[in-house]
C-alpha positions in Angstrom: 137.6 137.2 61.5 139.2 137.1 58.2 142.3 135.1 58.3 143.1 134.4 54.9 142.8 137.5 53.8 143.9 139.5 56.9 147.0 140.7 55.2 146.5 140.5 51.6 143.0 142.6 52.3 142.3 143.2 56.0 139.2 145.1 54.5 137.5 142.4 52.6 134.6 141.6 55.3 133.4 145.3 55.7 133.2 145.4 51.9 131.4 142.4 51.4 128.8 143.4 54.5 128.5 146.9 53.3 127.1 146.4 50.1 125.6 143.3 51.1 123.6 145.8 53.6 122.8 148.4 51.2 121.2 145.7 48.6 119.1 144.4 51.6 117.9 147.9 52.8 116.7 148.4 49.1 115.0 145.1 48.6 114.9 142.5 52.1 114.0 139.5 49.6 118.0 139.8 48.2 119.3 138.2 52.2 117.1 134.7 50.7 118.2 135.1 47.2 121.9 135.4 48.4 121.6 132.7 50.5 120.5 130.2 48.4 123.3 130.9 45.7 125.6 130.1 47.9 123.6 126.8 48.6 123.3 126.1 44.5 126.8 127.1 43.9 128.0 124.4 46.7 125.9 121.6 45.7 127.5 121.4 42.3 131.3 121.0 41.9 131.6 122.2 45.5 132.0 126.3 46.7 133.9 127.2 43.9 132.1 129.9 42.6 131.1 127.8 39.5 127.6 128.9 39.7 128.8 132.7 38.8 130.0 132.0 35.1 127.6 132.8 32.0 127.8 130.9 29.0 131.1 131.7 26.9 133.0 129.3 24.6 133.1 126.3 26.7 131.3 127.1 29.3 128.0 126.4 29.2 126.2 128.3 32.4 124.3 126.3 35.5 122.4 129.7 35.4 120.4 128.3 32.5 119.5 124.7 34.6 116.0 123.8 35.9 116.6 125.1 39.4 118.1 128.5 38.8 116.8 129.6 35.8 114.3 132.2 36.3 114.8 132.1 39.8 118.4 132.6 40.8 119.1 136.2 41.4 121.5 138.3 43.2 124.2 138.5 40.6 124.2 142.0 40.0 124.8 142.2 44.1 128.1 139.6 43.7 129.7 141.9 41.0 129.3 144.9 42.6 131.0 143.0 45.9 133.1 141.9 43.3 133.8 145.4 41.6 134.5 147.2 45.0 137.0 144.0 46.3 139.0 144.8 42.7 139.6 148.3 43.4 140.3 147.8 47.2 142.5 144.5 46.6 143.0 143.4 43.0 143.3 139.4 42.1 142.8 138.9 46.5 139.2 137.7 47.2 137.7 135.0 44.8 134.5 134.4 43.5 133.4 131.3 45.8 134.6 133.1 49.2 132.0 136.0 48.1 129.6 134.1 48.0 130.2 132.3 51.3 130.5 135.7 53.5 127.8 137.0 51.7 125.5 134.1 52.7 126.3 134.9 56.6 125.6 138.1 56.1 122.3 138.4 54.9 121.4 135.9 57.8 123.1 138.6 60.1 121.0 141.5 58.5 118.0 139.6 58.8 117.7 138.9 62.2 119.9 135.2 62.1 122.8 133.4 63.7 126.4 134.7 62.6 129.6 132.6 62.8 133.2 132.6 62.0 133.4 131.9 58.0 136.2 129.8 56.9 138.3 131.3 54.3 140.1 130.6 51.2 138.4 128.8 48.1 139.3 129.7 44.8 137.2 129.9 41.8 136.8 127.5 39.2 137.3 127.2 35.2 134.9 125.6 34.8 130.5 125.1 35.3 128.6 121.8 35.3 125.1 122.4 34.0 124.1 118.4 34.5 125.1 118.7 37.8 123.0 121.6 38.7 119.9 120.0 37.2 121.1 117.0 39.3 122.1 117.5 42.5 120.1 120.3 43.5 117.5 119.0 45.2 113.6 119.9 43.6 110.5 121.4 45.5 108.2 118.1 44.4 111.8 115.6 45.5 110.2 112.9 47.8 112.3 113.1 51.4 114.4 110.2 50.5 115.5 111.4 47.0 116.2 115.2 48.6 118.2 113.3 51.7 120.4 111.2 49.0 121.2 114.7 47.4 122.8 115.9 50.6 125.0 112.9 51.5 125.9 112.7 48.7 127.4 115.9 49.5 128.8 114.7 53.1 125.6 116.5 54.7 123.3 114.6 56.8 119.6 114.5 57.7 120.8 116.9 60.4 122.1 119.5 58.5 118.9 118.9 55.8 116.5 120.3 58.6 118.4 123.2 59.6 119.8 124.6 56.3 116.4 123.9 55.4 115.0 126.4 57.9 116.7 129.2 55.5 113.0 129.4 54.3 112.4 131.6 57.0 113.4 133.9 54.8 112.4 134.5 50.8 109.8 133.6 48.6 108.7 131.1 46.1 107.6 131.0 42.7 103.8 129.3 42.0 105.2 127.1 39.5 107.0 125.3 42.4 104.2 124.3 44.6 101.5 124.6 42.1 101.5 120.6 42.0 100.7 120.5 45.4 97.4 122.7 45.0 96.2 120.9 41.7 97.6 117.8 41.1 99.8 116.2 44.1 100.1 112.6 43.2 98.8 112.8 39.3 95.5 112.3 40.1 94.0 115.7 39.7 93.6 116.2 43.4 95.0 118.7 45.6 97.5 117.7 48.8 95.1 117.2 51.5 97.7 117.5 53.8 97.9 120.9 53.2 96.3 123.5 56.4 93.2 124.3 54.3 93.0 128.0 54.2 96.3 128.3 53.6 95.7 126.4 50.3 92.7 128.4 49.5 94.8 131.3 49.7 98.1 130.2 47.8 95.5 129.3 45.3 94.4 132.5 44.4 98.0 134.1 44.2 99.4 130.5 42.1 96.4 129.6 39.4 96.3 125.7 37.7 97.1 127.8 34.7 99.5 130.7 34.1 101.4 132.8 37.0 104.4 130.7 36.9 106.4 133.6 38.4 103.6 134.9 40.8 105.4 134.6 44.9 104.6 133.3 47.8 106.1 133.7 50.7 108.1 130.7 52.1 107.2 131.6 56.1 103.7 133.1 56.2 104.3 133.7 59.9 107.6 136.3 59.7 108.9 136.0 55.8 111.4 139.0 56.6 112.8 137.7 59.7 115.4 134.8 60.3 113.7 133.1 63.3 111.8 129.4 63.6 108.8 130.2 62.8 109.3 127.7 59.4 109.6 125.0 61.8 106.1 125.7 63.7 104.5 126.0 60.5 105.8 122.6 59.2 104.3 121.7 62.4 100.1 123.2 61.0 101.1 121.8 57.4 101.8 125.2 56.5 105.2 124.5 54.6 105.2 125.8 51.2 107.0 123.8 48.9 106.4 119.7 49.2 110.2 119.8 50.2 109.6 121.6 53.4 106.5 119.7 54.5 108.3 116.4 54.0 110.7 117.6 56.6 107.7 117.2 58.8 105.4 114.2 57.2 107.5 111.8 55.9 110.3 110.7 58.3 110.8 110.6 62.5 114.2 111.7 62.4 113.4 114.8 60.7 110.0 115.2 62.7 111.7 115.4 65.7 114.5 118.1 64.5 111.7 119.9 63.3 109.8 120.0 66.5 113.2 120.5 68.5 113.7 123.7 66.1 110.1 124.9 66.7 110.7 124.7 70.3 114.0 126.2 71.1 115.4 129.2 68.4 118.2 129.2 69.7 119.0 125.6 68.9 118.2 126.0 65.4 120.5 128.9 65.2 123.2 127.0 66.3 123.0 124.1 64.1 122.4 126.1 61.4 125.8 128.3 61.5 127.3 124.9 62.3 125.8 123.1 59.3 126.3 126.3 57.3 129.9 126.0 57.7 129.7 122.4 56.7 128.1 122.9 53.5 130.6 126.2 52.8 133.5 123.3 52.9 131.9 121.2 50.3 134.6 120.2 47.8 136.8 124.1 48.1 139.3 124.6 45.4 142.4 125.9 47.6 146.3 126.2 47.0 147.0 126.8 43.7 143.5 124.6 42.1 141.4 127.3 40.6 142.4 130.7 40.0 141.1 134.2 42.0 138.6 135.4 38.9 139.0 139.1 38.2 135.3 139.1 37.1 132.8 136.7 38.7 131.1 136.0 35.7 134.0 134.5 33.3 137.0 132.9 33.5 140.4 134.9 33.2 141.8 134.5 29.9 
């Protein structure tokens, strides 16, 4: 399963799924948060691990942009992966390929598709704050503005839907659906498209005013299980975040992949390992680009 690293550390997958595994038993919210730093680390510069740096000398960290800050988590997870891979293999596994096998793992542990991950990035030198506040696409993003951010990226309205339906998993912070309780269009009214008890409900866990870092579960069907339940509750306007109901509301390509999904799991399973492996090829530093970081969270010296 591990090519690249079969002989230089035949034991690098079992390490990566062990502690992966332990950090889900203690908290299942860790599989979502996992997940989606391998999605925000992608999106910006490609799967090179960029996302992992803090802020030192010239680096100025994408931790600190609008879409991960206070909300990307995990990290402590990565250096313990990290820690364990240094002791077992030293200068072998990098950054970025951590990242991407433990991504496939936590949909494992939670009940999701697996599939054969692609190895080899390395890690960068560098972070691109801009282009995490950039190309990351944002809960309130209309469909057309979120679909641009992912060809730009060589992903296409297919791979949108299914990588989308990651929200089976996870929560959300109030401050990014509040808009659509209060205030959808500017106008001081609510999104009426919104199932109506649901709102009622998600308005007394996110209030107009404070709570920014209250959650909400992203599937209020099964939010601990990787399954398709998102997609039947795009289909009751029960999507959380204005991003996910788009999927739904606002284009017939997407409608139909979302009902398709809702329909047949195993599908959606399929497409998403296959659109997962896409997105885990965005842009890799391989060869000798990059270097194999001996700590995820700066740059050798």
């Amino acid at each position: 399963m591990l090519g690249f690293y079969a002989r230089s550390c035949p034991q690098a997958g079992e390490i990566v799924r062990s502690v992966v595994a332990q950090a889900v038993a203690r908290e299942t919210r860790m599989a979502a948060s996992l997940m989606r730093l391998h999605f925000h680390d992608c999106f910006v510069q490609g799967c090179d691990g960029s996302l992992l740096l803090d802020s030192s000398g010239r680096i100025v960290s994408e931790k600190s942009s609008n879409p991960n800050s206070k909300s990307a988590r995990g990290f402590e997870v990565v250096d313990q992966i990290k820690a364990q891979l240094e002791k077992a293999c030293p200068g072998t596994v990098s950054c970025a390929d951590i990242l991407t096998l433990a991504a496939r793992d936590s949909s494992v542990l939670t009940g999701g598709p697996s599939w054969m991950v692609p190895l080899g990035r390395r890690d960068s030198r560098s972070a691109s704050l801009s282009g995490s506040n950039n190309n990351i696409p944002a809960p309130n993003n209309t469909f057309q503005t979120i679909l641009s951010k992912f060809n730009r990226q060589g992903l296409d309205v297919t791979d949108l839907v299914a990588l989308s339906g990651s929200h089976t998993i996870g929560f959300s912070r109030c401050t990014s659906f509040r808009q659509r309780l209060y205030n959808q269009s500017g106008n001081g009214r609510p999104d009426m498209t919104l199932e109506q008890s649901f709102a009622a409900n998600l308005r007394q866990k996110c209030p107009r005013s404070g709570g920014d870092q209250n959650l909400s579960v992203l599937d209020i069907v099964s939010a601990a299980k990787f399954d398709n339940s998102y997609f039947k509750n795009l289909i009751e306007n029960m999507g959380l975040l204005n991003s996910d109901q788009v999927l739904f509301s606002s284009n017939d390509k997407s409608r139909e992949l979302v009902k398709k999904y809702a329909e047949d799991q195993e599908e959606f399973f399929e497409q998403f390992a296959e659109s997962m492996i896409k997105m885990g090829n965005i842009s890799p530093l391989t060869g000798s680009s990059g270097e194999i970081r001996k700590d995820c969270r700066k740059i050798n010296s």
